[in-house]
C-alpha positions in Angstrom: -10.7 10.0 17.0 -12.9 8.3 19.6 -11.6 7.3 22.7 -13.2 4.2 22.4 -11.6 3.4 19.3 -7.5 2.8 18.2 -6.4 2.7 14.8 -3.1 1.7 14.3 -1.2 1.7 11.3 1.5 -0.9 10.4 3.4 1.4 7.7 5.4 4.7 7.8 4.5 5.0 3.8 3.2 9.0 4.1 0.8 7.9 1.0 -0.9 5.5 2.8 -1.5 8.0 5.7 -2.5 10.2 3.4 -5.0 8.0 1.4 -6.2 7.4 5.0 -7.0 11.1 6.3 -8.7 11.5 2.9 -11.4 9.4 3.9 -11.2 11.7 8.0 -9.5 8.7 9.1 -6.1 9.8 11.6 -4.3 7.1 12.7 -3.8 6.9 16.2 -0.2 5.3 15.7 2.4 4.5 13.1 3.9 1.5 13.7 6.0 0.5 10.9 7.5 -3.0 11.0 10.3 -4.9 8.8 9.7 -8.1 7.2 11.3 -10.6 4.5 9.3 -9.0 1.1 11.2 -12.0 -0.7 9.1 -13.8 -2.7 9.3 -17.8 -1.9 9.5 -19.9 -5.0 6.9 -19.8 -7.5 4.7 -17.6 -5.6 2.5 -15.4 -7.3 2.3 -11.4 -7.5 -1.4 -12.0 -5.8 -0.2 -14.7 -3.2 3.0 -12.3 -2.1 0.9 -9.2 -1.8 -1.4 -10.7 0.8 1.0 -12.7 2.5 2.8 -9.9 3.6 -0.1 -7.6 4.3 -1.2 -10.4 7.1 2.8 -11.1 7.9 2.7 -7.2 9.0 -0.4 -7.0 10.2 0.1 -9.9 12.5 3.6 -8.6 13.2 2.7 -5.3 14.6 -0.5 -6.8 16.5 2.4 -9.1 18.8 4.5 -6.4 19.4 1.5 -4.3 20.5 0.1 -6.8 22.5 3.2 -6.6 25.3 3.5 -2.9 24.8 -0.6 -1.8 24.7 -1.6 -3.8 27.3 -5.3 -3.8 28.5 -5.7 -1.2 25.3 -6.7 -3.4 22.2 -6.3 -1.3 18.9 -7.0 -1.9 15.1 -4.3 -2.8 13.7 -4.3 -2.1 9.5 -1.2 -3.2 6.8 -0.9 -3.2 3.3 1.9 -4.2 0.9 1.6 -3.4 -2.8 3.5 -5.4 -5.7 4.0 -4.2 -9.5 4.3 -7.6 -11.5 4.8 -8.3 -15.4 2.4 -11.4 -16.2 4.4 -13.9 -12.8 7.0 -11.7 -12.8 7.5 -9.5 -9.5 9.3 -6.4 -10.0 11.2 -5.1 -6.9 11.2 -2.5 -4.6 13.8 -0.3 -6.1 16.7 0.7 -4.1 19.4 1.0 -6.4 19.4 2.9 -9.6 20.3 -0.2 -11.8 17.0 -2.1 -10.3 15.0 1.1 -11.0 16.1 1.5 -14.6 15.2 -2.2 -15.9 12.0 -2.0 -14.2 10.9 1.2 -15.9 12.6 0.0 -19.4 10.3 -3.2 -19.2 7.4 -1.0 -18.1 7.7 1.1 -21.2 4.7 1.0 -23.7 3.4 -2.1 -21.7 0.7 -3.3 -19.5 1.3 -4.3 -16.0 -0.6 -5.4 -12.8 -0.6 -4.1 -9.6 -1.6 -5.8 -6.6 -2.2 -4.7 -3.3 -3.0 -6.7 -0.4 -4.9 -5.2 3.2 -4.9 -6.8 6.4 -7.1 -5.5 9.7 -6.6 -7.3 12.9 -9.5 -6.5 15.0 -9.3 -5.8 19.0 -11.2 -9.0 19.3 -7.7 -11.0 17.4 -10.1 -11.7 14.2 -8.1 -11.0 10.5 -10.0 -9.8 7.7 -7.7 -9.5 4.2 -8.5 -7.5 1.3 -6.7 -7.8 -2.1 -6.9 -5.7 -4.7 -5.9 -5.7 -8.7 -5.2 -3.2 -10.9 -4.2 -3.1 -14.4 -1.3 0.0 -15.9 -0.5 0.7 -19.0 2.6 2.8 -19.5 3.6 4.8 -22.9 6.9 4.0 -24.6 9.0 6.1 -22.2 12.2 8.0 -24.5 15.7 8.0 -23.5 15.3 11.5 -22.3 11.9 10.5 -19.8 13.6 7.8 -18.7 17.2 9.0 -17.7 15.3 12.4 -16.0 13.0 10.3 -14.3 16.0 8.2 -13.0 17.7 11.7 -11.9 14.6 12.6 -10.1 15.2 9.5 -7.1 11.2 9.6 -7.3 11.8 6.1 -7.4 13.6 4.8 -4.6 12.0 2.5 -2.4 8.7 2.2 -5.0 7.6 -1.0 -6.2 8.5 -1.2 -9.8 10.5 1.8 -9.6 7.9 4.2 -9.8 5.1 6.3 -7.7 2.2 7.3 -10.0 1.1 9.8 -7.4 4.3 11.7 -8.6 6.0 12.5 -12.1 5.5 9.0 -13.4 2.1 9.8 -13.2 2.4 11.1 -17.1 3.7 8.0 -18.2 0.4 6.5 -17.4 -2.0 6.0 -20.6 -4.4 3.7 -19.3 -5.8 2.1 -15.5 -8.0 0.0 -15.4 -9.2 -0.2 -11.6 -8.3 1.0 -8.1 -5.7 4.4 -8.5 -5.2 4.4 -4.7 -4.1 0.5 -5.1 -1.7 1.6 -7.3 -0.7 4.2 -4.6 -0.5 1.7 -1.9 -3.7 1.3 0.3 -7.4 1.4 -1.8 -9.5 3.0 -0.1 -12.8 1.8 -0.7 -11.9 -1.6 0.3 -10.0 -0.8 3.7 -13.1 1.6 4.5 -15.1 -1.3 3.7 -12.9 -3.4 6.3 -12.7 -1.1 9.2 -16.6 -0.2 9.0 -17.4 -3.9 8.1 -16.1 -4.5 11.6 -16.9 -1.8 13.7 -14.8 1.1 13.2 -16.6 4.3 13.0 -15.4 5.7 9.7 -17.4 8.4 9.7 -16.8 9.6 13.4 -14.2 12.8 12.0 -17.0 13.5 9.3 -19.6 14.3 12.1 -17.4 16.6 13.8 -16.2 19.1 11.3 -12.8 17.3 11.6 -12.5 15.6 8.1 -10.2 14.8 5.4 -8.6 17.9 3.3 
């Protein structure tokens, strides 16, 4: 990474660094922060996914301000939500959460919305959402109580991760499969390049992605 150039990244999700250093970008910092994910009344799937990329985003980029100082990074967060039509499925943490989620999943369509917010050195905020559309096969007792045994799905929106087991529950996408993962790729290349980030720096040195 340049020296003239800090990315931090407002998440400790692994896929989301990893969906990162597949386009050669390394973070320079994870700097995962904790906010209400409760939706406020009425709000919508889309409306909750980019409020609380920007509520992280601009969480991090206060706490760095007092410890960074005189060093002005990026600052990038995402937060992906699994909804059926308005309603917004959880991030499963208990197995009881998990099971309805996948049992109203099952041989259904669902969207999947994540939201990406870049706070530039300079303070400006540049947001991103992203939709994607899932259509899951009828899932059988026997998928459904082995996928429950496997814990893939604890702390996953909607109770499941795509990039794992579930991933052969999935008939149909229709859009973005790193949305679905939790950061898409082209757009938050689009946003870091879009304002001065030099994507491609790694590429030029031999130091890329896997």
């Amino acid at each position: 990474m340049s020296v003239f150039q800090k990315l931090v990244l407002a998440s400790g999700s692994p896929r989301r660094i990893e969906i990162l250093q597949q386009a050669g970008i390394e973070p320079d910092r994870i700097f995962p922060v904790n906010v209400d994910e409760s939706p406020l009344r009425a709000e919508h799937p889309r409306s909750l996914a980019k409020r609380l990329s920007r509520e992280k985003a601009d969480k991090a980029s206060e706490a760095l301000k007092q410890e960074m100082e005189g060093s002005e990074p990026y600052v990038l967060a995402a937060d992906t939500v699994v909804a059926v039509g308005r309603r917004i499925l959880p991030k499963t943490e208990l197995l009881d959460e998990a099971s309805n989620s996948l049992r109203l999943l099952s041989g259904r369509s669902h969207r999947v919305f994540t939201g990406v917010c870049l706070v530039t050195p300079g303070g400006k905020v540049r947001q991103r959402l992203v939709e994607t559309r899932v259509r899951f096969k009828r899932l059988s007792r026997e998928e459904l109580e082995s996928y429950l045994a496997s814990g893939e799905w604890r702390g996953k929106a909607g109770g499941y991760a795509i990039q794992g087991l579930a991933g052969s529950f999935v008939i149909k996408l229709v859009g973005s499969y790193t949305c679905v993962v939790g950061l898409p790729l082209y757009e938050t290349v689009g946003l870091l390049s879009g304002e001065g980030f030099k994507v491609h720096f790694n590429w030029l040195s031999g130091s890329g992605g896997n």
